[in-house]
PDB file of N, CA, C and O in Angstrom, chain B, residues numbered from 101:
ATOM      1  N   UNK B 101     124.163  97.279  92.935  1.00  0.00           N
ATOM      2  CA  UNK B 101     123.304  98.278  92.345  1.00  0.00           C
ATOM      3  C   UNK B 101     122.937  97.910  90.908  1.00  0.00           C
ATOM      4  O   UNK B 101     121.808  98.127  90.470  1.00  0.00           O
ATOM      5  N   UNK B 102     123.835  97.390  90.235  1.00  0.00           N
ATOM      6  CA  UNK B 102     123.990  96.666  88.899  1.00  0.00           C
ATOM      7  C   UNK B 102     122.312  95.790  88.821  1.00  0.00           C
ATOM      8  O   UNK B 102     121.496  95.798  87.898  1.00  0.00           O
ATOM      9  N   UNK B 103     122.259  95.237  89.889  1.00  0.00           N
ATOM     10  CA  UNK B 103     121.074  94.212  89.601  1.00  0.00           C
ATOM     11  C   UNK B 103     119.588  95.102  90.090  1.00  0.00           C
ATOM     12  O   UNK B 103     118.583  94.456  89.790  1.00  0.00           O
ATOM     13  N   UNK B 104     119.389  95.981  90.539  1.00  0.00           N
ATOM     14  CA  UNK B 104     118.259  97.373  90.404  1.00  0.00           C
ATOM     15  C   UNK B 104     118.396  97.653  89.016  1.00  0.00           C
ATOM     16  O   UNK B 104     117.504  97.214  88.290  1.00  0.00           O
ATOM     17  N   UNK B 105     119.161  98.177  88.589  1.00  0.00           N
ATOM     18  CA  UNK B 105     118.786  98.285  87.397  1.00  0.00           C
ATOM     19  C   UNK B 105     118.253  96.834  86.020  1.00  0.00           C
ATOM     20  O   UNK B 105     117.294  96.876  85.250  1.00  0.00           O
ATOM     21  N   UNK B 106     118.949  96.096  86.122  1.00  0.00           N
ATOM     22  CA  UNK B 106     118.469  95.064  85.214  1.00  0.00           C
ATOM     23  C   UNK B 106     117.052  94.456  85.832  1.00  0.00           C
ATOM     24  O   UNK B 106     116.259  93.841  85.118  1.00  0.00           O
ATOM     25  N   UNK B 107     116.855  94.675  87.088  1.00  0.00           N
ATOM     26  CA  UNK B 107     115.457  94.524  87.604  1.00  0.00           C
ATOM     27  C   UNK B 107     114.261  95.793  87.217  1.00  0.00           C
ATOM     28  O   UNK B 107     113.057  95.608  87.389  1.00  0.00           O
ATOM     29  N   UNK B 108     114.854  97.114  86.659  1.00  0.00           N
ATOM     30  CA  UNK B 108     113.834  97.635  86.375  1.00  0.00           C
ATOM     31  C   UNK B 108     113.765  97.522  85.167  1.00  0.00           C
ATOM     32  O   UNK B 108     112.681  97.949  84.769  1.00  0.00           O
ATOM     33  N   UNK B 109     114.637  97.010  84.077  1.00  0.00           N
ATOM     34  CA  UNK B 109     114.586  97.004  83.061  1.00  0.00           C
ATOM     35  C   UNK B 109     113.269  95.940  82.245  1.00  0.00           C
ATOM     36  O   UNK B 109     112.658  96.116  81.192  1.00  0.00           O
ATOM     37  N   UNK B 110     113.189  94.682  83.399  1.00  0.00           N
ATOM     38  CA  UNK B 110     112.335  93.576  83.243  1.00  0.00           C
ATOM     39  C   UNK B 110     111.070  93.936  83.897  1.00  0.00           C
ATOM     40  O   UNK B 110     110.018  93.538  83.396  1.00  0.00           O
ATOM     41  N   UNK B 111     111.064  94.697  85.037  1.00  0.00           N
ATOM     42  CA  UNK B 111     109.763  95.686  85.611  1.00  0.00           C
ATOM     43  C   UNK B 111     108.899  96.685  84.336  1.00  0.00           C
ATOM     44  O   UNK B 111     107.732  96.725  83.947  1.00  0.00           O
ATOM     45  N   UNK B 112     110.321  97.508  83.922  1.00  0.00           N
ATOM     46  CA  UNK B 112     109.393  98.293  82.805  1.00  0.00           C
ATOM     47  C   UNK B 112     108.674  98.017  81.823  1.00  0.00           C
ATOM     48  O   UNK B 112     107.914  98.845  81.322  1.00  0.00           O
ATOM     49  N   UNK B 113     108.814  96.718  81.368  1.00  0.00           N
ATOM     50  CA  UNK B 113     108.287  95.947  80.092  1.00  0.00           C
ATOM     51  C   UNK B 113     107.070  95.431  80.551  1.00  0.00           C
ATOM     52  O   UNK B 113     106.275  94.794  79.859  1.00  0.00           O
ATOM     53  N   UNK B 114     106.928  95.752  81.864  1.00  0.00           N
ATOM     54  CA  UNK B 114     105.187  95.257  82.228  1.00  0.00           C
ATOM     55  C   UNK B 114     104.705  96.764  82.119  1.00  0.00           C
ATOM     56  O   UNK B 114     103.570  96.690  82.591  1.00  0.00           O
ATOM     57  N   UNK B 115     104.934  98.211  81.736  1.00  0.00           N
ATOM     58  CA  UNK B 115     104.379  99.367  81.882  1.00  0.00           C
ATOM     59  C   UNK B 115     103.185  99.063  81.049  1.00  0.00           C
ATOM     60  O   UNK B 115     102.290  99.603  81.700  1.00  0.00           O
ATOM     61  N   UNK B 116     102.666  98.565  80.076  1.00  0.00           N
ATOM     62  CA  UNK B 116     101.403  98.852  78.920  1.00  0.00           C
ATOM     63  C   UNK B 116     100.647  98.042  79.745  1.00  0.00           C
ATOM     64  O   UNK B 116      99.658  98.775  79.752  1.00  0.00           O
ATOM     65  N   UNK B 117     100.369  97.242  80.348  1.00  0.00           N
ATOM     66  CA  UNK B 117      99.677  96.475  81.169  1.00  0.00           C
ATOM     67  C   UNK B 117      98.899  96.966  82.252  1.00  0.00           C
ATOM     68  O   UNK B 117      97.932  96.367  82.723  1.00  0.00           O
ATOM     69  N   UNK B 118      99.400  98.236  82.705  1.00  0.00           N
ATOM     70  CA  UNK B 118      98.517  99.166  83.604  1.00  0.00           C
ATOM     71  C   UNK B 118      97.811 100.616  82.417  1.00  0.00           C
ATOM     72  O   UNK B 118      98.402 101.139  81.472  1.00  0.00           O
ATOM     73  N   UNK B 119      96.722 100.848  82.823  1.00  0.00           N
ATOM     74  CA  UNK B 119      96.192 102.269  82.331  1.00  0.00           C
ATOM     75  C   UNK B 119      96.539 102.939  83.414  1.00  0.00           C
ATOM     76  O   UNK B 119      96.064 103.978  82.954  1.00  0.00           O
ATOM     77  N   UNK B 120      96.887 103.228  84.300  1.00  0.00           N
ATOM     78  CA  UNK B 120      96.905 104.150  85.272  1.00  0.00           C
ATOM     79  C   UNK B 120      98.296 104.266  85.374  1.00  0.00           C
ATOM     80  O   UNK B 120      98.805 103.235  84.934  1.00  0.00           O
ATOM     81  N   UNK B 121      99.183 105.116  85.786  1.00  0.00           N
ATOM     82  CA  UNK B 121     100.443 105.214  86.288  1.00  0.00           C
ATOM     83  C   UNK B 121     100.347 105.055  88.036  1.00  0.00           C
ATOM     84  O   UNK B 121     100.888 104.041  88.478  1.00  0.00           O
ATOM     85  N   UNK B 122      99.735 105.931  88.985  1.00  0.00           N
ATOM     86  CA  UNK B 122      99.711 105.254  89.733  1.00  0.00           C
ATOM     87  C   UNK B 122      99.413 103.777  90.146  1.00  0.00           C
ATOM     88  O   UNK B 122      99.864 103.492  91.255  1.00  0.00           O
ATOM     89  N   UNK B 123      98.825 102.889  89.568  1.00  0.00           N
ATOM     90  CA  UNK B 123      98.364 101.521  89.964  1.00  0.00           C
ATOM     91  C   UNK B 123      99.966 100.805  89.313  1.00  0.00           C
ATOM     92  O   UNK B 123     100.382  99.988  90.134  1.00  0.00           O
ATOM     93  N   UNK B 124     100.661 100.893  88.404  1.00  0.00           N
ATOM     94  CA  UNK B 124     101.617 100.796  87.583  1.00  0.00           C
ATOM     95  C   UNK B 124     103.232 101.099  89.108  1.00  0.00           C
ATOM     96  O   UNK B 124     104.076 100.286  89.487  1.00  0.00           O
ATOM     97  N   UNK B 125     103.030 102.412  89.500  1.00  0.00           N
ATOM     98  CA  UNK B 125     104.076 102.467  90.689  1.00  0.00           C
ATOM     99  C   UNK B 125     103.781 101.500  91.813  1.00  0.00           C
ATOM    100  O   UNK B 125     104.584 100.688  92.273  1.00  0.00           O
ATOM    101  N   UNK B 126     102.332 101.718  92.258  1.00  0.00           N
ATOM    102  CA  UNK B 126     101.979 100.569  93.383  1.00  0.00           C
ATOM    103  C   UNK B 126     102.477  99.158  92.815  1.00  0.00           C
ATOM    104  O   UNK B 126     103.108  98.430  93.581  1.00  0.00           O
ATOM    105  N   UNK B 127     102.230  98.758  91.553  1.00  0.00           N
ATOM    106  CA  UNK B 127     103.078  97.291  91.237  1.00  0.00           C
ATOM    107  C   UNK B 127     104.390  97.250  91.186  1.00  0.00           C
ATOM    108  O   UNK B 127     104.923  96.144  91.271  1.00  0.00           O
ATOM    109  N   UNK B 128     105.228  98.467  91.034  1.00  0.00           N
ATOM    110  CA  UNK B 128     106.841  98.259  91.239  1.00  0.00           C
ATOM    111  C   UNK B 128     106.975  98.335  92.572  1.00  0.00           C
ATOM    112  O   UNK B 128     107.737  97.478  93.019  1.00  0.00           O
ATOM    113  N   UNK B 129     106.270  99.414  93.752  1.00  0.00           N
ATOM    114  CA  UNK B 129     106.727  98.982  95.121  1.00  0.00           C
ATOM    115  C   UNK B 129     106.104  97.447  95.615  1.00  0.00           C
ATOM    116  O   UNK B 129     106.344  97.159  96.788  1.00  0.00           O
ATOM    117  N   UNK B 130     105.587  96.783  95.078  1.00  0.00           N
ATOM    118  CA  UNK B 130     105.119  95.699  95.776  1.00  0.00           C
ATOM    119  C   UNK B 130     105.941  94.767  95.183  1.00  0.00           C
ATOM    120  O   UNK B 130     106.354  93.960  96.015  1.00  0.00           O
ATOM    121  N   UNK B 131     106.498  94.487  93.603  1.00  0.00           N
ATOM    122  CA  UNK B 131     107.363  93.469  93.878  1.00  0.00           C
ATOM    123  C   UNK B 131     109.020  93.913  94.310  1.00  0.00           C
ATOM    124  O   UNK B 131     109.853  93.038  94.547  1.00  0.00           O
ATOM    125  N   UNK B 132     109.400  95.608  94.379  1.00  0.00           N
ATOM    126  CA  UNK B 132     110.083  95.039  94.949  1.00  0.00           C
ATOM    127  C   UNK B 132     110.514  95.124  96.540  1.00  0.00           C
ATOM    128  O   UNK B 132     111.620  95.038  97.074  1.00  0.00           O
ATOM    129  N   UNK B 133     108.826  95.384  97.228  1.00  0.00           N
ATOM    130  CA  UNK B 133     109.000  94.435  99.003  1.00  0.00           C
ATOM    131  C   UNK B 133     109.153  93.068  98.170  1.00  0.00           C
ATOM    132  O   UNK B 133     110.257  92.525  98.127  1.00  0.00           O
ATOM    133  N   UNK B 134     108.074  92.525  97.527  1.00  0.00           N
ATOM    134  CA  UNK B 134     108.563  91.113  97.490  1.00  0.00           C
ATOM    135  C   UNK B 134     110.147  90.971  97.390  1.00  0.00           C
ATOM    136  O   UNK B 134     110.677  90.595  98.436  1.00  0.00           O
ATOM    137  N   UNK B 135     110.618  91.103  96.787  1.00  0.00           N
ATOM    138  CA  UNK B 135     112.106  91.057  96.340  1.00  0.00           C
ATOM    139  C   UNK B 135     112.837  91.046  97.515  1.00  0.00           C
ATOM    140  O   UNK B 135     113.733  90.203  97.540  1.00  0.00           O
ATOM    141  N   UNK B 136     112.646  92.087  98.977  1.00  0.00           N
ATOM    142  CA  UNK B 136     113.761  92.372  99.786  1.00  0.00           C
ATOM    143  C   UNK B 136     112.824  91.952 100.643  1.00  0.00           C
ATOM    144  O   UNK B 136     113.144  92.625 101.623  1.00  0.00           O
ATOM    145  N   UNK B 137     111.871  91.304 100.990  1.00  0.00           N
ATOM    146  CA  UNK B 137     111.228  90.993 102.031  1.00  0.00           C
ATOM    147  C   UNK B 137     111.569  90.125 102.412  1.00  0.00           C
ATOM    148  O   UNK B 137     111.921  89.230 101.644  1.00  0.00           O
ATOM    149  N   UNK B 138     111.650  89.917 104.244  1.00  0.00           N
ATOM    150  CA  UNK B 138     112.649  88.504 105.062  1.00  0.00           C
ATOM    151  C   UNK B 138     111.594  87.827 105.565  1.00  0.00           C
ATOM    152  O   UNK B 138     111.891  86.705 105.974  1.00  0.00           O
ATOM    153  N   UNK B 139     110.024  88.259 105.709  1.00  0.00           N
ATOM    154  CA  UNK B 139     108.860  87.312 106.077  1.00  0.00           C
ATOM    155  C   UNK B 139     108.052  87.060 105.014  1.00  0.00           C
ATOM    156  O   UNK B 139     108.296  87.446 103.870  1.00  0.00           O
ATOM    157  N   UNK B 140     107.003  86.367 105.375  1.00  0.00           N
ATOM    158  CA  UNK B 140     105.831  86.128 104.756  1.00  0.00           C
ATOM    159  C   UNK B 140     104.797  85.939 105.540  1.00  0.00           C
ATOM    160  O   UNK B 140     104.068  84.980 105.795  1.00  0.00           O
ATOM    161  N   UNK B 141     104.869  86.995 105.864  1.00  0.00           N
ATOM    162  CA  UNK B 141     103.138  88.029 106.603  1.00  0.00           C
ATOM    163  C   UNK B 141     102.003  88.845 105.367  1.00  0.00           C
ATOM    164  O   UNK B 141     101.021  89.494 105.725  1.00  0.00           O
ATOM    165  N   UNK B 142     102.303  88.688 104.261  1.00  0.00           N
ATOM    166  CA  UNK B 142     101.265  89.665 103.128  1.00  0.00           C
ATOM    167  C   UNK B 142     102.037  90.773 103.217  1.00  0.00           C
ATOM    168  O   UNK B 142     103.232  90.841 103.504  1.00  0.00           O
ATOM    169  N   UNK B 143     101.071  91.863 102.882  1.00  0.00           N
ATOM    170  CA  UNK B 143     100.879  93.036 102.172  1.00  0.00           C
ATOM    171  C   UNK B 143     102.082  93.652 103.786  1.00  0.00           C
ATOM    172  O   UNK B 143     103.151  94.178 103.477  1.00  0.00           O
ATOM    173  N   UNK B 144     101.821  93.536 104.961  1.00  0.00           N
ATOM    174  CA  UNK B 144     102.730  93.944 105.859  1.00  0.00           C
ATOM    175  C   UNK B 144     103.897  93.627 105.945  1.00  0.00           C
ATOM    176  O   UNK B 144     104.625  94.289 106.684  1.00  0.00           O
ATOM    177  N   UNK B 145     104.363  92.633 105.287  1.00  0.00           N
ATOM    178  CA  UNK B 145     105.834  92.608 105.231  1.00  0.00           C
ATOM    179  C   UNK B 145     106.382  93.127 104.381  1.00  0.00           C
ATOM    180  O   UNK B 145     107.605  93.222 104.483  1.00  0.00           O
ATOM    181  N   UNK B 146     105.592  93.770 102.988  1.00  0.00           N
ATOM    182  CA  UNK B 146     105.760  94.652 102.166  1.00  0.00           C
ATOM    183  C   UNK B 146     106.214  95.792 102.523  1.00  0.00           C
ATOM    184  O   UNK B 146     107.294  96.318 102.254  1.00  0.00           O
ATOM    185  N   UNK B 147     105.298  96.183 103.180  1.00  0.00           N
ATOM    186  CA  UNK B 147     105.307  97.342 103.794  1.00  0.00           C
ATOM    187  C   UNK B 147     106.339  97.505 105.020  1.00  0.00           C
ATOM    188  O   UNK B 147     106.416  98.666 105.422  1.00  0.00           O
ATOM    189  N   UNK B 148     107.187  96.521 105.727  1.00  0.00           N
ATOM    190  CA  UNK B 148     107.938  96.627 106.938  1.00  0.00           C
ATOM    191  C   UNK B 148     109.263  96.816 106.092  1.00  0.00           C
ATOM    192  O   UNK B 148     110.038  97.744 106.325  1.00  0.00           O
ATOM    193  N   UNK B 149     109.540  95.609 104.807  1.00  0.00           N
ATOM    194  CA  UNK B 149     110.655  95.479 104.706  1.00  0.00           C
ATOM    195  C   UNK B 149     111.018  96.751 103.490  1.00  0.00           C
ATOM    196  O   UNK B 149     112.141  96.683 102.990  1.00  0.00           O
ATOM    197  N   UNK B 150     109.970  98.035 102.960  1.00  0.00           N
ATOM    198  CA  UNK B 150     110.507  98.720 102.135  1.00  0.00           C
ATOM    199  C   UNK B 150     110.601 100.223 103.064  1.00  0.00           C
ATOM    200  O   UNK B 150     111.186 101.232 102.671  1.00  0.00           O
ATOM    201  N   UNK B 151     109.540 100.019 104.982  1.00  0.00           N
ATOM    202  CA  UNK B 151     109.730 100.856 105.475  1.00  0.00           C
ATOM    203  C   UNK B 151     109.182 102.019 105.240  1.00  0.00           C
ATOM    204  O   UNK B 151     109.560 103.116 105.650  1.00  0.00           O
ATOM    205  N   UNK B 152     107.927 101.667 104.309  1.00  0.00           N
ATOM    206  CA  UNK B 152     106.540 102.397 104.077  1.00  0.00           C
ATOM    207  C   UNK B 152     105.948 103.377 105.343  1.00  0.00           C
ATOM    208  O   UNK B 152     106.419 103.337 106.480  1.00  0.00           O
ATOM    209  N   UNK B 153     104.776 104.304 104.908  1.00  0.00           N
ATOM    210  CA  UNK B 153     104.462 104.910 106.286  1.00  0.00           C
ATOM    211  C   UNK B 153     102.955 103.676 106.315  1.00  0.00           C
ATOM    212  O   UNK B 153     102.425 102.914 105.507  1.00  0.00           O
ATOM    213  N   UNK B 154     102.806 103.961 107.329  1.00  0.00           N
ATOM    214  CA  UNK B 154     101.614 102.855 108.031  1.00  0.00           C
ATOM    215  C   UNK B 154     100.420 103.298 106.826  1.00  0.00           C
ATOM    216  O   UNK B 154      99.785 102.492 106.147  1.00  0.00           O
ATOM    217  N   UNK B 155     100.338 104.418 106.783  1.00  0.00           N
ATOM    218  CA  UNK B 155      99.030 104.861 105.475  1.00  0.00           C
ATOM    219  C   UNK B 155      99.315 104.145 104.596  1.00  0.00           C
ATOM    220  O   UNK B 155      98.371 103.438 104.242  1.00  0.00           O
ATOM    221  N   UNK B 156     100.552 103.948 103.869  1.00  0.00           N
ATOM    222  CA  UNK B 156     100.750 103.006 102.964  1.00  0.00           C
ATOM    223  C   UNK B 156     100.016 101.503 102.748  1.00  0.00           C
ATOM    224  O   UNK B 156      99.829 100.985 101.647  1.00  0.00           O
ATOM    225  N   UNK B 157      99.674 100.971 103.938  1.00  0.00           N
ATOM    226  CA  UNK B 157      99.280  99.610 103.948  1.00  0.00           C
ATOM    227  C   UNK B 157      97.696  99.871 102.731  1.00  0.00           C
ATOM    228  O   UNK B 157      97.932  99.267 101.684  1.00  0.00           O
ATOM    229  N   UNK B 158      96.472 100.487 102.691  1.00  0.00           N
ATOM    230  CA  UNK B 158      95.446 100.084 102.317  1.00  0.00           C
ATOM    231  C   UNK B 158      96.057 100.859 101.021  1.00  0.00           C
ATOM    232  O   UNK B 158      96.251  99.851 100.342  1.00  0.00           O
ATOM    233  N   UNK B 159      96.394 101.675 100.389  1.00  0.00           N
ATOM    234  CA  UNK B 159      96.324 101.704  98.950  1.00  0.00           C
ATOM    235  C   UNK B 159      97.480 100.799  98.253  1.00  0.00           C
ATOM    236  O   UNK B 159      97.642 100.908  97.038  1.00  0.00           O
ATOM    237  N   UNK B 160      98.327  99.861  99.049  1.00  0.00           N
ATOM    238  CA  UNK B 160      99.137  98.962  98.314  1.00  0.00           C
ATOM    239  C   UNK B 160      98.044  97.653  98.496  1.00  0.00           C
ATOM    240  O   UNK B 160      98.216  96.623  97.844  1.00  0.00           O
ATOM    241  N   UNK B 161      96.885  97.807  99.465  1.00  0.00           N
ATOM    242  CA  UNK B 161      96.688  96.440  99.389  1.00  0.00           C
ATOM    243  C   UNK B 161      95.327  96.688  98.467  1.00  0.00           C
ATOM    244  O   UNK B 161      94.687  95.703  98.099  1.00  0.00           O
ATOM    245  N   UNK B 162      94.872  98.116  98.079  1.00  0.00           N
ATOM    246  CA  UNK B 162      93.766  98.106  96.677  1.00  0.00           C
ATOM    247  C   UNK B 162      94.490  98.012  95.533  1.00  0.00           C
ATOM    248  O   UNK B 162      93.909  97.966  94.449  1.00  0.00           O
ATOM    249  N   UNK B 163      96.143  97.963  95.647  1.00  0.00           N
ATOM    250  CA  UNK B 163      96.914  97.945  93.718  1.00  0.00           C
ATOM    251  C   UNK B 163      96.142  96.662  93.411  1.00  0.00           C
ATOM    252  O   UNK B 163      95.378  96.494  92.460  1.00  0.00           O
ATOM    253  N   UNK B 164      96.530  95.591  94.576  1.00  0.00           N
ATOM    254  CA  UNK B 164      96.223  94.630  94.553  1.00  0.00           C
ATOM    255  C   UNK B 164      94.828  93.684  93.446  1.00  0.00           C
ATOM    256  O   UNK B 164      94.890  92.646  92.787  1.00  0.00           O
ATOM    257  N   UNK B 165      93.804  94.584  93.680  1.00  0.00           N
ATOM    258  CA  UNK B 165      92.396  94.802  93.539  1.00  0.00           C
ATOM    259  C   UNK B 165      91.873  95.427  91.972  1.00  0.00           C
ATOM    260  O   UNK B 165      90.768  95.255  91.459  1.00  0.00           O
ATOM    261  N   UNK B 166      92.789  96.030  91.533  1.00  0.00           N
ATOM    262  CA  UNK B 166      92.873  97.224  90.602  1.00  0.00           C
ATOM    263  C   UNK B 166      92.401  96.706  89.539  1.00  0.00           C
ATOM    264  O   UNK B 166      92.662  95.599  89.068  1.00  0.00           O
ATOM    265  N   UNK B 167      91.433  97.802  88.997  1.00  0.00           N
ATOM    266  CA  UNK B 167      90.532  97.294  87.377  1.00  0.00           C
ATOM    267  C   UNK B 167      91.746  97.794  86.437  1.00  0.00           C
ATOM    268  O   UNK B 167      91.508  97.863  85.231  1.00  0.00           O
ATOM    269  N   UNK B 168      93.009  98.141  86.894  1.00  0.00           N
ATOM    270  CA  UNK B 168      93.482  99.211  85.999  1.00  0.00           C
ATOM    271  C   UNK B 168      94.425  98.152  85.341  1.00  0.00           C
ATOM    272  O   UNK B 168      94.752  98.448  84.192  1.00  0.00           O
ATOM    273  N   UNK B 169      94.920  97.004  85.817  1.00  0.00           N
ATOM    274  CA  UNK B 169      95.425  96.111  84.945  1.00  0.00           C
ATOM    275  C   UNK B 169      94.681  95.306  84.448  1.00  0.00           C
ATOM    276  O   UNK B 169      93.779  94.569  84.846  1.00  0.00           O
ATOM    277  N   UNK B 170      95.370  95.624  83.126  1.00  0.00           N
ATOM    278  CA  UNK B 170      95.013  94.615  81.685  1.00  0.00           C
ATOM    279  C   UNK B 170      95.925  94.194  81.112  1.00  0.00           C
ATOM    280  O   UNK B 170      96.618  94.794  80.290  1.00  0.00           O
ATOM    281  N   UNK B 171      96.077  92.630  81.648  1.00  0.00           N
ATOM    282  CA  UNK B 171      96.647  91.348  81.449  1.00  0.00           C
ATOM    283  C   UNK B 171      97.087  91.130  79.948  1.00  0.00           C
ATOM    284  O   UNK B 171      98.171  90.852  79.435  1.00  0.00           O
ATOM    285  N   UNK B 172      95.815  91.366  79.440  1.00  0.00           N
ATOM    286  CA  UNK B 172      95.807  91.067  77.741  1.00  0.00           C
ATOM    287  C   UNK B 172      96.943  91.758  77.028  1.00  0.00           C
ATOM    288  O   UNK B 172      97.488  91.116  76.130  1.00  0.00           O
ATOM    289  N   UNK B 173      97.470  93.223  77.350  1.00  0.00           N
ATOM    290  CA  UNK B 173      98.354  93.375  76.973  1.00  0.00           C
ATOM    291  C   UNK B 173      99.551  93.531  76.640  1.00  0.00           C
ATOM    292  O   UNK B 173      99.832  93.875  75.491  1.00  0.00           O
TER     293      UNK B 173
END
């Protein structure tokens, strides 16, 4: 459990980088499917290995897409 937390600690320091808070949560559930994910199928293994509802698939795969991150900062 120790390492969730020191993983959000390095997650949160990307918060100024989103204007939106939702687009900002969609980037913490996506890396961490990346993180616990056992395939590499995309955006669906995201979604299998955090056990998402099926609706979940198209607004994790527009975070993706999102004008709302800004890199620059």
């Amino acid at each position: 459990m120790q390492l969730w937390f020191y993983w959000w600690e390095i997650i949160s320091l990307l918060r100024p980088a989103f204007s939106r808070d939702q687009t900002f949560f969609w980037f913490v559930v996506s890396v961490a499917g990346l993180s616990v994910r056992t395939d590499n199928l995309g955006v669906t293994s995201i979604v299998r290995a955090l056990g998402l509802q099926e609706q979940c698939y198209d607004s994790l795969l527009d975070s993706f897409h999102s004008s709302a991150v800004k890199l620059d900062r």
